[in-house]
mmCIF entry with sequence, helices, sheets and N, C-alpha, C, O atoms, coordinates in Angstrom:
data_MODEL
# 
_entry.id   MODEL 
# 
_entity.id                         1 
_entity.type                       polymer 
_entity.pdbx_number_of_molecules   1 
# 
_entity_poly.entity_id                      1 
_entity_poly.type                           'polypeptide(L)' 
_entity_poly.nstd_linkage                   no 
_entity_poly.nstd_monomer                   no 
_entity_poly.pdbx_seq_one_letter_code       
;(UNK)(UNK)(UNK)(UNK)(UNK)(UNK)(UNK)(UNK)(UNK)(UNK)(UNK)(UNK)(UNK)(UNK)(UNK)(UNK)
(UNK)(UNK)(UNK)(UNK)(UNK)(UNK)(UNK)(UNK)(UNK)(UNK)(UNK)(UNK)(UNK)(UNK)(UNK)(UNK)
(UNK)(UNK)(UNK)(UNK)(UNK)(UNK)(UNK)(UNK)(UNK)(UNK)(UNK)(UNK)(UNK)(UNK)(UNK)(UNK)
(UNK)(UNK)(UNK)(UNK)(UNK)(UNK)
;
_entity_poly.pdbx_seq_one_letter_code_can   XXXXXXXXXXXXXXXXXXXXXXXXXXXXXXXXXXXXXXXXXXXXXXXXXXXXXX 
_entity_poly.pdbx_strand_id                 A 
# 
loop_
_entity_poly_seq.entity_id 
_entity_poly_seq.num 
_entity_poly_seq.mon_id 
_entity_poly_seq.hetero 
1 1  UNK n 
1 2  UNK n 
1 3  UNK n 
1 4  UNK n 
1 5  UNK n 
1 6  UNK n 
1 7  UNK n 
1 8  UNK n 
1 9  UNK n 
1 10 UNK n 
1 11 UNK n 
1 12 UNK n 
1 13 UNK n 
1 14 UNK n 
1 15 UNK n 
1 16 UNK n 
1 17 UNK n 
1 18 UNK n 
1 19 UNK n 
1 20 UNK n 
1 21 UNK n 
1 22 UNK n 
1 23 UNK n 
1 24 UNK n 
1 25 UNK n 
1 26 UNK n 
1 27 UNK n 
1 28 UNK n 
1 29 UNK n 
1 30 UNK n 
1 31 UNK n 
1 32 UNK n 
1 33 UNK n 
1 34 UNK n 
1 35 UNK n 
1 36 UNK n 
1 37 UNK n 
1 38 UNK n 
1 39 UNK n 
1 40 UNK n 
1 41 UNK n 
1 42 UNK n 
1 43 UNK n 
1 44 UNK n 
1 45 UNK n 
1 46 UNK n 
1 47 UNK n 
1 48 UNK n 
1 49 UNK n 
1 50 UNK n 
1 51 UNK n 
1 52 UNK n 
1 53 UNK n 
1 54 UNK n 
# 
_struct_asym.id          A 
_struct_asym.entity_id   1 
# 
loop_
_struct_conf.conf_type_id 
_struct_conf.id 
_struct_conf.pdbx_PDB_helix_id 
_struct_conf.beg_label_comp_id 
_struct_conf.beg_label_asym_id 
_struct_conf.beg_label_seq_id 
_struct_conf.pdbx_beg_PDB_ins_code 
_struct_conf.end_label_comp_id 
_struct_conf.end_label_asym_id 
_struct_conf.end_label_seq_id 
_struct_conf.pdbx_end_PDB_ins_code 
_struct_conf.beg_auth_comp_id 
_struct_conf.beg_auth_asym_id 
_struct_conf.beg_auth_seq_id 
_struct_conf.end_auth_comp_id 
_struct_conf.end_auth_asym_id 
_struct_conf.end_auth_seq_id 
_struct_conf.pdbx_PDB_helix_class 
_struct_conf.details 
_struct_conf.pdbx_PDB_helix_length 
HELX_P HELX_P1 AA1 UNK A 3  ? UNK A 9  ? UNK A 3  UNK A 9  1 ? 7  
HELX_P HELX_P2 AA2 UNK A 37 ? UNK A 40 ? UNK A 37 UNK A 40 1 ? 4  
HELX_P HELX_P3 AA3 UNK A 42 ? UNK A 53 ? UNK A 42 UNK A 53 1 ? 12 
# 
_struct_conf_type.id          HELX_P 
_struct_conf_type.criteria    ? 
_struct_conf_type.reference   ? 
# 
loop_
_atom_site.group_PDB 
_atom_site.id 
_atom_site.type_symbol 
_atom_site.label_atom_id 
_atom_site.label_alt_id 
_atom_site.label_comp_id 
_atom_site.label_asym_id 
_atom_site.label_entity_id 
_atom_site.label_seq_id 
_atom_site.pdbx_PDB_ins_code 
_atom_site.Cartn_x 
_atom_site.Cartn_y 
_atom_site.Cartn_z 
_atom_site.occupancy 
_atom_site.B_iso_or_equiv 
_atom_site.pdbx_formal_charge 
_atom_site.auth_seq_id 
_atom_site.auth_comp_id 
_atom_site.auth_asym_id 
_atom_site.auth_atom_id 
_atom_site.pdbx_PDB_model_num 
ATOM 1   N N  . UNK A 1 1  ? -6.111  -8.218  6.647   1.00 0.00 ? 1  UNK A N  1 
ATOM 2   C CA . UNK A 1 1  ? -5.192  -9.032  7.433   1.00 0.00 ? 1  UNK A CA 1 
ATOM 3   C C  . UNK A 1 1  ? -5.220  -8.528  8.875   1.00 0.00 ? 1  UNK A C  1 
ATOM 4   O O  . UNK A 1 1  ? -5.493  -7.385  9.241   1.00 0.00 ? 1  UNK A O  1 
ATOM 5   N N  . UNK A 1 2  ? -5.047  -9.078  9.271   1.00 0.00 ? 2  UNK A N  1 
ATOM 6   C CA . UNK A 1 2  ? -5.733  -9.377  11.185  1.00 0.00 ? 2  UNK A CA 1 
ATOM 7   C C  . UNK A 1 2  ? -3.798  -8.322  11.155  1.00 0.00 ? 2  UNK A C  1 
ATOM 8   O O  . UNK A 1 2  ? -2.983  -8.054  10.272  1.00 0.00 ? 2  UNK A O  1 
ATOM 9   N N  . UNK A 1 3  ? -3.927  -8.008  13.056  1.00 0.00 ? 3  UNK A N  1 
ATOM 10  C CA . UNK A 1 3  ? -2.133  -7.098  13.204  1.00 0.00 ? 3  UNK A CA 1 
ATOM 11  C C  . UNK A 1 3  ? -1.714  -8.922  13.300  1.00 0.00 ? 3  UNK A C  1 
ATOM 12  O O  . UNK A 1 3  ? -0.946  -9.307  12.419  1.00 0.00 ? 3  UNK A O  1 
ATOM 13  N N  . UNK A 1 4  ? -2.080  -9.715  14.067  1.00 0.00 ? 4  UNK A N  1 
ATOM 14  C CA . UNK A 1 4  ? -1.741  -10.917 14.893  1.00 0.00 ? 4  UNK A CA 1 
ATOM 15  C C  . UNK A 1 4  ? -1.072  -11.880 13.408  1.00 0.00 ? 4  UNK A C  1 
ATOM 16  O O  . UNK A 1 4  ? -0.330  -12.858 13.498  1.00 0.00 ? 4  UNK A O  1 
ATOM 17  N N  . UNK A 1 5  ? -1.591  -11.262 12.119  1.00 0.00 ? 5  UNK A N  1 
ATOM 18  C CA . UNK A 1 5  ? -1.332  -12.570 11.119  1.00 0.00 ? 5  UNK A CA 1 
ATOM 19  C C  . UNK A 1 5  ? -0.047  -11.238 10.593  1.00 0.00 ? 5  UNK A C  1 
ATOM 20  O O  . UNK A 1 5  ? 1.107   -11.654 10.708  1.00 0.00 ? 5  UNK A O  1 
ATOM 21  N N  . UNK A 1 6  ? -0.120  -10.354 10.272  1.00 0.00 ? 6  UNK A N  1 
ATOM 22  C CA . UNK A 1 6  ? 1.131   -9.359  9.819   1.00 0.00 ? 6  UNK A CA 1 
ATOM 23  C C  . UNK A 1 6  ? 2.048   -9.338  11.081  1.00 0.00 ? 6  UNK A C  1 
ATOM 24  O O  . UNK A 1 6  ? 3.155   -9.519  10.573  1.00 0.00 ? 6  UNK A O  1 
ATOM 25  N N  . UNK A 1 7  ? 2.219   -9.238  12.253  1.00 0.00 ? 7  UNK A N  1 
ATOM 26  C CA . UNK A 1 7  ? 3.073   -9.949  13.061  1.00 0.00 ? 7  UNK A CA 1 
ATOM 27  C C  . UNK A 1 7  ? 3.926   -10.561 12.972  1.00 0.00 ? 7  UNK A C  1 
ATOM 28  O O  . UNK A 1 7  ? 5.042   -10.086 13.183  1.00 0.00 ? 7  UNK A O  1 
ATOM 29  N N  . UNK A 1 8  ? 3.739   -11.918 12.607  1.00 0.00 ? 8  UNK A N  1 
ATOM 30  C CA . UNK A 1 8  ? 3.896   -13.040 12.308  1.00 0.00 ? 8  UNK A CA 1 
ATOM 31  C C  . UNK A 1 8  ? 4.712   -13.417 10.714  1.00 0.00 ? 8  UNK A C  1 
ATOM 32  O O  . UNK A 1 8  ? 5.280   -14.484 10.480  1.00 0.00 ? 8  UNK A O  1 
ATOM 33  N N  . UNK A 1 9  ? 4.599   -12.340 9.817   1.00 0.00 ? 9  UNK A N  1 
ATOM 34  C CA . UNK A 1 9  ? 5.150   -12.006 8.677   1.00 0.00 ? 9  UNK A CA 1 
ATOM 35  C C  . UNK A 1 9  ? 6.792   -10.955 8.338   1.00 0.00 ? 9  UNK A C  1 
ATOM 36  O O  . UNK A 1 9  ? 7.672   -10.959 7.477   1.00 0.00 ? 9  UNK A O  1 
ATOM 37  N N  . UNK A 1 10 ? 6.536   -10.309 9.360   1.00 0.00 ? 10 UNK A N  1 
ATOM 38  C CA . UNK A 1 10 ? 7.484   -9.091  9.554   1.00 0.00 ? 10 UNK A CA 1 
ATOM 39  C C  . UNK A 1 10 ? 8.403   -8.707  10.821  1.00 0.00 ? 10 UNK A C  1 
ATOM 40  O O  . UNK A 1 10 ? 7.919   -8.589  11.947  1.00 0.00 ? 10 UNK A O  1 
ATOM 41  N N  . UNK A 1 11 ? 9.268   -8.590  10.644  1.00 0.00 ? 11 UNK A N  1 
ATOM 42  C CA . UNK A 1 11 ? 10.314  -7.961  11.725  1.00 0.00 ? 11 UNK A CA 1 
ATOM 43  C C  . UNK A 1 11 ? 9.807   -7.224  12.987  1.00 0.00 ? 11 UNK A C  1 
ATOM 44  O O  . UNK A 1 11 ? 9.990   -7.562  14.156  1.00 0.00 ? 11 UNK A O  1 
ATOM 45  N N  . UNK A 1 12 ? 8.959   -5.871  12.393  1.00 0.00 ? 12 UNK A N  1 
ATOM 46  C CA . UNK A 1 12 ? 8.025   -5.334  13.252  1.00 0.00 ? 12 UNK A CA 1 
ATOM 47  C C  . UNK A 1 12 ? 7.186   -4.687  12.532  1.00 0.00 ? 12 UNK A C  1 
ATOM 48  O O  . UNK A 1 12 ? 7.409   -4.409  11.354  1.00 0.00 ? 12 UNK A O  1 
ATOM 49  N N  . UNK A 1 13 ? 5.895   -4.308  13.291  1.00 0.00 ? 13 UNK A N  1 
ATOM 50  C CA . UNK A 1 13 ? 5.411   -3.426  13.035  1.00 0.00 ? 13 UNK A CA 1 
ATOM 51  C C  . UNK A 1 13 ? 4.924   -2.360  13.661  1.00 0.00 ? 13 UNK A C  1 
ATOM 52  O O  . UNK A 1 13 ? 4.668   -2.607  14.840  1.00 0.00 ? 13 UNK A O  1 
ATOM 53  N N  . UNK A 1 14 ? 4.626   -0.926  13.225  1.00 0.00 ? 14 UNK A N  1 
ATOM 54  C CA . UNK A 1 14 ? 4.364   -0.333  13.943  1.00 0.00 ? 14 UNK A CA 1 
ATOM 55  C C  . UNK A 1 14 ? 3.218   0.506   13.685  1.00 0.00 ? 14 UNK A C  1 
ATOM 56  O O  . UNK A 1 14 ? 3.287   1.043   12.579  1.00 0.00 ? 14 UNK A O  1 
ATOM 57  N N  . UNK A 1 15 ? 2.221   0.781   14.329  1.00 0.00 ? 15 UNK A N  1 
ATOM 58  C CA . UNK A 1 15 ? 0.978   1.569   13.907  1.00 0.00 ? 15 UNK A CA 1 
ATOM 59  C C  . UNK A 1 15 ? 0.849   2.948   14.761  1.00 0.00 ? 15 UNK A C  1 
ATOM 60  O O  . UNK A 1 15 ? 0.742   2.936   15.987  1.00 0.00 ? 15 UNK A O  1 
ATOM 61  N N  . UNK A 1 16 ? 0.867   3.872   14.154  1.00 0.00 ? 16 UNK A N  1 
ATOM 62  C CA . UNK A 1 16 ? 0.576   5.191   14.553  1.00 0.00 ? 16 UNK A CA 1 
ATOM 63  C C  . UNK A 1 16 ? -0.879  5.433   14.827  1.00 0.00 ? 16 UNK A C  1 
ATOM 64  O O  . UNK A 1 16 ? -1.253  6.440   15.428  1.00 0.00 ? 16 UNK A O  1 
ATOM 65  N N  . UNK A 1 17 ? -1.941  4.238   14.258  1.00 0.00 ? 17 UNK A N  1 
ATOM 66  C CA . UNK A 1 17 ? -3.150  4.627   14.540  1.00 0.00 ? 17 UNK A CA 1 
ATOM 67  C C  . UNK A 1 17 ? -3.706  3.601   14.174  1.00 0.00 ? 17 UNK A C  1 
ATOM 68  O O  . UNK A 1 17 ? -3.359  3.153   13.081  1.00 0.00 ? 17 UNK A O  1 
ATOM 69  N N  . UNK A 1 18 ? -4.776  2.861   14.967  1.00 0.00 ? 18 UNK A N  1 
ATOM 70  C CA . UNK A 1 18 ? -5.288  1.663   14.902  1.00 0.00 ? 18 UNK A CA 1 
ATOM 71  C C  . UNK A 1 18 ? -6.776  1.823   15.265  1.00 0.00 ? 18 UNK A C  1 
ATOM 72  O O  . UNK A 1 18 ? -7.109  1.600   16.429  1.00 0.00 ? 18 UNK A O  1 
ATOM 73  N N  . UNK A 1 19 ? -7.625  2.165   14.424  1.00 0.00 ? 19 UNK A N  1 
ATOM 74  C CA . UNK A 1 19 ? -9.116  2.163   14.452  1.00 0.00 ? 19 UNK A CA 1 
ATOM 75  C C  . UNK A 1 19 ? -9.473  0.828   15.044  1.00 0.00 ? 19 UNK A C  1 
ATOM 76  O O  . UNK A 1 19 ? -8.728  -0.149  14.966  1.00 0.00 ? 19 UNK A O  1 
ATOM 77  N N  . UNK A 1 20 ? -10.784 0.828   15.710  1.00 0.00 ? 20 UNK A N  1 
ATOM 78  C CA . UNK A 1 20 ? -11.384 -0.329  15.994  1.00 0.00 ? 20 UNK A CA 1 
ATOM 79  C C  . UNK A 1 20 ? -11.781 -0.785  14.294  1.00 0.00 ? 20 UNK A C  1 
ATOM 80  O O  . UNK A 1 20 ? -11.193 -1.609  13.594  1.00 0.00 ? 20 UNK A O  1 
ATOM 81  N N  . UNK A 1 21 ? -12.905 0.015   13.966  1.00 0.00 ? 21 UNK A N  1 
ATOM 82  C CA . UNK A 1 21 ? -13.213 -0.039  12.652  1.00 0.00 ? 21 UNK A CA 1 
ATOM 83  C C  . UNK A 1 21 ? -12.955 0.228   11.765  1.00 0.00 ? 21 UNK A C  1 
ATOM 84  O O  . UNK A 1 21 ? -13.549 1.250   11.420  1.00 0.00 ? 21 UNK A O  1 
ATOM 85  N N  . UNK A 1 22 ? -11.990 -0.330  10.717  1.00 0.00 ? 22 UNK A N  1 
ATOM 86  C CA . UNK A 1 22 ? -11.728 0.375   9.670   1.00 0.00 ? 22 UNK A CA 1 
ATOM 87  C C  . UNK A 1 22 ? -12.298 0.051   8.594   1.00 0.00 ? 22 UNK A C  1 
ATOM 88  O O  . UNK A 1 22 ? -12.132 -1.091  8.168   1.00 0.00 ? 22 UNK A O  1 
ATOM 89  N N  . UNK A 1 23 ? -13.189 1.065   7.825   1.00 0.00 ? 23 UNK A N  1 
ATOM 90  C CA . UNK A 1 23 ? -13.794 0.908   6.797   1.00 0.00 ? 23 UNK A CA 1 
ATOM 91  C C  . UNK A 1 23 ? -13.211 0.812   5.468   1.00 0.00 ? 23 UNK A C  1 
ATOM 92  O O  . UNK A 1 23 ? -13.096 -0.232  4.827   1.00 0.00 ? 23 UNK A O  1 
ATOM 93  N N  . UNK A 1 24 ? -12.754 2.287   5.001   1.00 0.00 ? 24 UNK A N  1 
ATOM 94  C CA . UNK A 1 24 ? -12.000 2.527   4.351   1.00 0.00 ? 24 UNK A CA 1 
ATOM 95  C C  . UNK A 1 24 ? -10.850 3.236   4.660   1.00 0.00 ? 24 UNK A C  1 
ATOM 96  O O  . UNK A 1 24 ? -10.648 4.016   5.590   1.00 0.00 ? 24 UNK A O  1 
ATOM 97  N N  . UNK A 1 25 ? -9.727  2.670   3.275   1.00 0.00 ? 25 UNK A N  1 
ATOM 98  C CA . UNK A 1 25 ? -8.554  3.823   3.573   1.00 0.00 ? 25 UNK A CA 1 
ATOM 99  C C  . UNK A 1 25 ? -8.677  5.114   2.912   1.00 0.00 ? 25 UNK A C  1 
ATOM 100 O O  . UNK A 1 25 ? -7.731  5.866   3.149   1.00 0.00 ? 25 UNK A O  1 
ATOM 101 N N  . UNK A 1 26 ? -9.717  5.646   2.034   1.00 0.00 ? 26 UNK A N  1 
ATOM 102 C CA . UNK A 1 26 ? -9.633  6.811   1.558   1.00 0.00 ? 26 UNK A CA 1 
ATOM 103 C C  . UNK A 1 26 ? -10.233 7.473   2.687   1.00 0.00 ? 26 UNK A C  1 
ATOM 104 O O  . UNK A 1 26 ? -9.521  8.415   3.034   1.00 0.00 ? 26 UNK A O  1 
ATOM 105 N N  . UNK A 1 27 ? -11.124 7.364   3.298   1.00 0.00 ? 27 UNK A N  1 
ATOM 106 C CA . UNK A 1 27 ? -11.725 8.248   4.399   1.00 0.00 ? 27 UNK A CA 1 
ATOM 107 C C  . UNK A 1 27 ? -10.207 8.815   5.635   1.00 0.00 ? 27 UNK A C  1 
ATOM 108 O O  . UNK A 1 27 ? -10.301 9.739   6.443   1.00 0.00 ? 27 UNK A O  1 
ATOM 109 N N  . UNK A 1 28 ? -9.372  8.232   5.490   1.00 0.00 ? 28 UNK A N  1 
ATOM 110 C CA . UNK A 1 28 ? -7.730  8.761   6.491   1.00 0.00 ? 28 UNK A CA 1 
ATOM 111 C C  . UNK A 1 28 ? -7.150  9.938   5.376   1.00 0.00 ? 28 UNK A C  1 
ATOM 112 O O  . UNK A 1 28 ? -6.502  10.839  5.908   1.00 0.00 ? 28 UNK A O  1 
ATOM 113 N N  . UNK A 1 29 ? -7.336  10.029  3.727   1.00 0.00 ? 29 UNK A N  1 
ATOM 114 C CA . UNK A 1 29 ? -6.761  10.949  3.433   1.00 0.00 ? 29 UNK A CA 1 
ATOM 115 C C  . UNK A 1 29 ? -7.319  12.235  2.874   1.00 0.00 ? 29 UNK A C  1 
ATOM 116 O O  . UNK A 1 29 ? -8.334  12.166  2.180   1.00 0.00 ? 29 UNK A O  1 
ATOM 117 N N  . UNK A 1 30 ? -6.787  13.327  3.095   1.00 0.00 ? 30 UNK A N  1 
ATOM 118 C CA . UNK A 1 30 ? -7.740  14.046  2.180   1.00 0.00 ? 30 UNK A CA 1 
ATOM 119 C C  . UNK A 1 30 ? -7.645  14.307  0.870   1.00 0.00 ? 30 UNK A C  1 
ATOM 120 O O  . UNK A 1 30 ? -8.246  15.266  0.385   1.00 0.00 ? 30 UNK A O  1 
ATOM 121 N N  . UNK A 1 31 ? -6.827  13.430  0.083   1.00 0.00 ? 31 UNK A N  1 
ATOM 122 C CA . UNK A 1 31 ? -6.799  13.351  -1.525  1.00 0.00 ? 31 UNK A CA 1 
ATOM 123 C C  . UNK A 1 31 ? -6.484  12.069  -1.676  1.00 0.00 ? 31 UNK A C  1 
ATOM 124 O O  . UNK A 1 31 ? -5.336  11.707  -1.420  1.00 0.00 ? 31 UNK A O  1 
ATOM 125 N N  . UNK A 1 32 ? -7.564  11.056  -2.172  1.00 0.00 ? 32 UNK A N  1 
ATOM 126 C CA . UNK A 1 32 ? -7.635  9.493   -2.336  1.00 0.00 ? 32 UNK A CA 1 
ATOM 127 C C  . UNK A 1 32 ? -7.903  9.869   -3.403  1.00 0.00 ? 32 UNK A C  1 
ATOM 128 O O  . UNK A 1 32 ? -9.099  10.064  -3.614  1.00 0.00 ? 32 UNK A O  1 
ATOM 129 N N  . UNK A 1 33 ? -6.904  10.133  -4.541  1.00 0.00 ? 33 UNK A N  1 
ATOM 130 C CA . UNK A 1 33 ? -8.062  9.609   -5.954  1.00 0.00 ? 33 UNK A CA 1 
ATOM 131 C C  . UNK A 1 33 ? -7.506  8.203   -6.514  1.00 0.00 ? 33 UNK A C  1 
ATOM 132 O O  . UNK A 1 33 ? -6.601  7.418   -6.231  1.00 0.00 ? 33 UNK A O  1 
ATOM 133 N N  . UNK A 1 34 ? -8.622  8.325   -7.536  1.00 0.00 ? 34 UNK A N  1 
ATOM 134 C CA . UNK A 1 34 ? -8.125  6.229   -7.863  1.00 0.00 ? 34 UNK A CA 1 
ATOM 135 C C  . UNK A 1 34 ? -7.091  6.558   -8.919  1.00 0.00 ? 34 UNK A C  1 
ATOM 136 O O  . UNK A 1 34 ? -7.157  7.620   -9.537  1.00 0.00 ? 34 UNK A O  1 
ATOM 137 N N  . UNK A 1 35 ? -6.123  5.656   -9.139  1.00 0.00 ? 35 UNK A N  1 
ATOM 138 C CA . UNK A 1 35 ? -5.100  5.668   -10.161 1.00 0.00 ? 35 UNK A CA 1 
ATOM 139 C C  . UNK A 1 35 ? -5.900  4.301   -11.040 1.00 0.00 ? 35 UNK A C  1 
ATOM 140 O O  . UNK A 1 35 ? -6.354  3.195   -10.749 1.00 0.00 ? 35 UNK A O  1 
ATOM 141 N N  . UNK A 1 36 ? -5.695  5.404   -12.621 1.00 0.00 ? 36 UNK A N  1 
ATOM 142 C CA . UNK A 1 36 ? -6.062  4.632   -13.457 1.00 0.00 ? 36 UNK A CA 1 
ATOM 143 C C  . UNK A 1 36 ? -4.889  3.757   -14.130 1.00 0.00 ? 36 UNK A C  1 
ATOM 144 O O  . UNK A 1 36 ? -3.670  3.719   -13.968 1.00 0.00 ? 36 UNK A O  1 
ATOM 145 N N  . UNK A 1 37 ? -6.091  2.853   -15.222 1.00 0.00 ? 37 UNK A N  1 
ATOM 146 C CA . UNK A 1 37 ? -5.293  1.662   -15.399 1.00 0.00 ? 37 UNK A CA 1 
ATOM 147 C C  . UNK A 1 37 ? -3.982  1.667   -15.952 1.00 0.00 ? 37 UNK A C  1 
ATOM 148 O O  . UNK A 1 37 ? -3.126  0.787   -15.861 1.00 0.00 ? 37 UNK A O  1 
ATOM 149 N N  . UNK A 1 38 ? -3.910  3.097   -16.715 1.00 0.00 ? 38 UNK A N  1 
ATOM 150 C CA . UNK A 1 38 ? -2.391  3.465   -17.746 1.00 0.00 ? 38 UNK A CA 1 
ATOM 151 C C  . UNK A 1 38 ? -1.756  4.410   -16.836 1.00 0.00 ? 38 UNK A C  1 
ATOM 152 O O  . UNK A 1 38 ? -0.676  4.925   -17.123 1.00 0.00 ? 38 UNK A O  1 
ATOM 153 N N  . UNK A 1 39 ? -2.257  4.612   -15.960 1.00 0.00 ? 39 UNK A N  1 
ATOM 154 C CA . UNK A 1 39 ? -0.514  4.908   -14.496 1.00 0.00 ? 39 UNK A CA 1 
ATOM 155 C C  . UNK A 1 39 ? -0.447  3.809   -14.452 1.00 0.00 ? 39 UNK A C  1 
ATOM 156 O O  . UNK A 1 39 ? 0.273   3.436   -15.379 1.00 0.00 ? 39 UNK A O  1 
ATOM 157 N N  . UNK A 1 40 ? -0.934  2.691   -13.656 1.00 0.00 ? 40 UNK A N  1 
ATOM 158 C CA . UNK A 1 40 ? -0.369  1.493   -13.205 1.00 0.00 ? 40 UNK A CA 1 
ATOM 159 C C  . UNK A 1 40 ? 0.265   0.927   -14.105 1.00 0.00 ? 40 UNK A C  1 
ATOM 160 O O  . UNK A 1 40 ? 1.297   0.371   -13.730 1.00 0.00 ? 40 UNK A O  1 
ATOM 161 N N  . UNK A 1 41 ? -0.010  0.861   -15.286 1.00 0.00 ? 41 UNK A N  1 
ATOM 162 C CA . UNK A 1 41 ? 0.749   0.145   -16.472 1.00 0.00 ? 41 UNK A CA 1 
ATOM 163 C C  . UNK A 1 41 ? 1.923   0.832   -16.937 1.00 0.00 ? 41 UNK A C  1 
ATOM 164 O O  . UNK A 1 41 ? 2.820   0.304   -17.593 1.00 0.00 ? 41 UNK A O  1 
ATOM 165 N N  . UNK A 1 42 ? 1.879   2.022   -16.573 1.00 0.00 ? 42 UNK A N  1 
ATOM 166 C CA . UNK A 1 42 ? 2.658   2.718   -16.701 1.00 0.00 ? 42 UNK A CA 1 
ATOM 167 C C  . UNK A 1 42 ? 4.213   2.692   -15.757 1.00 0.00 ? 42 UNK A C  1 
ATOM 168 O O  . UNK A 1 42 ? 5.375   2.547   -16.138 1.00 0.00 ? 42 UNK A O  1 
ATOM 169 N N  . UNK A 1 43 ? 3.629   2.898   -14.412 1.00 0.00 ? 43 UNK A N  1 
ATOM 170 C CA . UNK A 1 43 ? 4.338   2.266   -13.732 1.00 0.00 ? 43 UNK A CA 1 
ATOM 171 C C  . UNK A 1 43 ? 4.961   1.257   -13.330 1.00 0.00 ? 43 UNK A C  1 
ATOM 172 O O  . UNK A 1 43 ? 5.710   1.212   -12.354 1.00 0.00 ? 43 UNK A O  1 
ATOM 173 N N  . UNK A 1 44 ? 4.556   -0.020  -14.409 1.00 0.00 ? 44 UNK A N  1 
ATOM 174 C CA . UNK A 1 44 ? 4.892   -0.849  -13.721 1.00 0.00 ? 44 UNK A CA 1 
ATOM 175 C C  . UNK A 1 44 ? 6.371   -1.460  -14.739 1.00 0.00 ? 44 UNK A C  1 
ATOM 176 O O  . UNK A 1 44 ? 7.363   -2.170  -14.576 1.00 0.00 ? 44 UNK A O  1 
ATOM 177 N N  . UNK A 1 45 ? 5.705   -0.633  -15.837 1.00 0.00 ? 45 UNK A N  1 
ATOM 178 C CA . UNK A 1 45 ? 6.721   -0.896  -17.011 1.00 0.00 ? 45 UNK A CA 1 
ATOM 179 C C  . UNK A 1 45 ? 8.362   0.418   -16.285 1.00 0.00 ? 45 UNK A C  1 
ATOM 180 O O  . UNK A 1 45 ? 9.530   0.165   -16.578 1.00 0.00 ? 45 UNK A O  1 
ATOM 181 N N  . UNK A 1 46 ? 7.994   1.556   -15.471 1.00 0.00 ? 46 UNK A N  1 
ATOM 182 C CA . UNK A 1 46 ? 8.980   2.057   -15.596 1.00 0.00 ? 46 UNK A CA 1 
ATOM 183 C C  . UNK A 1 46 ? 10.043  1.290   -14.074 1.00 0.00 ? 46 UNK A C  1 
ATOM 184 O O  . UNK A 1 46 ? 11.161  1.580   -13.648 1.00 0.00 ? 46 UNK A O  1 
ATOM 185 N N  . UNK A 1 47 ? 9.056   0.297   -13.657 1.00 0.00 ? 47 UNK A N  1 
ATOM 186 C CA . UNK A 1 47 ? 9.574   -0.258  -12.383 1.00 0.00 ? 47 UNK A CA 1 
ATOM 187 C C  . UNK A 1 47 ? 10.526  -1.265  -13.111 1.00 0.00 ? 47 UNK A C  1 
ATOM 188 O O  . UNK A 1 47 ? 11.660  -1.567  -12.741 1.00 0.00 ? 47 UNK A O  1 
ATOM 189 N N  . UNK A 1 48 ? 9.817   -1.763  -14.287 1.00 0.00 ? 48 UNK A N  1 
ATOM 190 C CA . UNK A 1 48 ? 10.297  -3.337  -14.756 1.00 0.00 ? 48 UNK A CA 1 
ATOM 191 C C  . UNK A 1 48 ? 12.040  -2.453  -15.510 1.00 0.00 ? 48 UNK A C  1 
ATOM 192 O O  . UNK A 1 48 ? 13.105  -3.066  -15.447 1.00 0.00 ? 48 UNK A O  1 
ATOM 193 N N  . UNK A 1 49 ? 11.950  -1.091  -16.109 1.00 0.00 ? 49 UNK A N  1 
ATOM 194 C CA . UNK A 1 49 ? 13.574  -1.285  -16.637 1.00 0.00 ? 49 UNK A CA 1 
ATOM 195 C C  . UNK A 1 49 ? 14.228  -0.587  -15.733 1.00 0.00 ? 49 UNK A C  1 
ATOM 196 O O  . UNK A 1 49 ? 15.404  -0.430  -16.061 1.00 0.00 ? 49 UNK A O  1 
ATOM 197 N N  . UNK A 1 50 ? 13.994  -0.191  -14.905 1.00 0.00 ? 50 UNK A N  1 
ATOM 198 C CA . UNK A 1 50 ? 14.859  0.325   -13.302 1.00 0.00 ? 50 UNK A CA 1 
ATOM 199 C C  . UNK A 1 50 ? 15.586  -1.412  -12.695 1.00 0.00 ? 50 UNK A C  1 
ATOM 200 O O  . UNK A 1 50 ? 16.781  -1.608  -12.476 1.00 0.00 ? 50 UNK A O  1 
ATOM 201 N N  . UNK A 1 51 ? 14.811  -2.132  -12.587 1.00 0.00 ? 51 UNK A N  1 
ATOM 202 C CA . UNK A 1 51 ? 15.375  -3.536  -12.122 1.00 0.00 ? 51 UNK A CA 1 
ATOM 203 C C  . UNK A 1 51 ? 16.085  -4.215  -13.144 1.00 0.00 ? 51 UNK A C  1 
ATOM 204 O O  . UNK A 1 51 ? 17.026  -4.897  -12.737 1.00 0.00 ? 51 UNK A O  1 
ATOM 205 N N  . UNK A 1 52 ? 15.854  -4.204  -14.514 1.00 0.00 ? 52 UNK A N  1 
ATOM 206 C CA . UNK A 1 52 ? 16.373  -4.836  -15.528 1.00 0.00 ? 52 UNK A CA 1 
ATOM 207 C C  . UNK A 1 52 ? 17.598  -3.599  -15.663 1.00 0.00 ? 52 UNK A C  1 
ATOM 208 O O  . UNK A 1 52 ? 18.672  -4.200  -15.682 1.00 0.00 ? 52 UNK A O  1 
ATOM 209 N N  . UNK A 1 53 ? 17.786  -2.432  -15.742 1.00 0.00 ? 53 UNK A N  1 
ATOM 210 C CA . UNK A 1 53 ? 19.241  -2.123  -14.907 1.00 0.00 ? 53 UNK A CA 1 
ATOM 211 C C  . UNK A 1 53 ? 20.103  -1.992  -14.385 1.00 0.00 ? 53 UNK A C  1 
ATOM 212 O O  . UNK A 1 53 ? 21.143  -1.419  -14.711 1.00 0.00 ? 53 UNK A O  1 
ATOM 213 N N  . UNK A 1 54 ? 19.705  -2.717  -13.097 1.00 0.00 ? 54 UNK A N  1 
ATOM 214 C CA . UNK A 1 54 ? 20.261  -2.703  -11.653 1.00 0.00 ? 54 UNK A CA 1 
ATOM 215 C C  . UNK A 1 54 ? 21.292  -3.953  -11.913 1.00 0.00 ? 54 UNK A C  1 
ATOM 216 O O  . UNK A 1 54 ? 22.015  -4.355  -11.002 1.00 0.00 ? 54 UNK A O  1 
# 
């Protein structure tokens, strides 16, 4: 997404750092590992009874 189309979506935004090129986002951290499929599922189930709480 272009800044000009997130702009246009949001209140503000603000960037601390704006590459010309950005390739990837793991190359900004120094521990990118991938989350597998049973965190995400995992997570998403402990997101779903936090809201079904609320």
């Amino acid at each position: 997404m272009l800044l000009v189309e997130l702009e246009a979506e949001v209140d503000k935004v603000v960037c601390v750092l704006m590459p010309e090129a950005l390739y990837a986002i793991g190359i900004w951290y120094k521990n990118f590992e991938q989350t597998s499929d049973a965190e995400v599922c995992e997570i998403l189930a402990r997101h779903k009874l936090l809201v079904a709480n609320d």
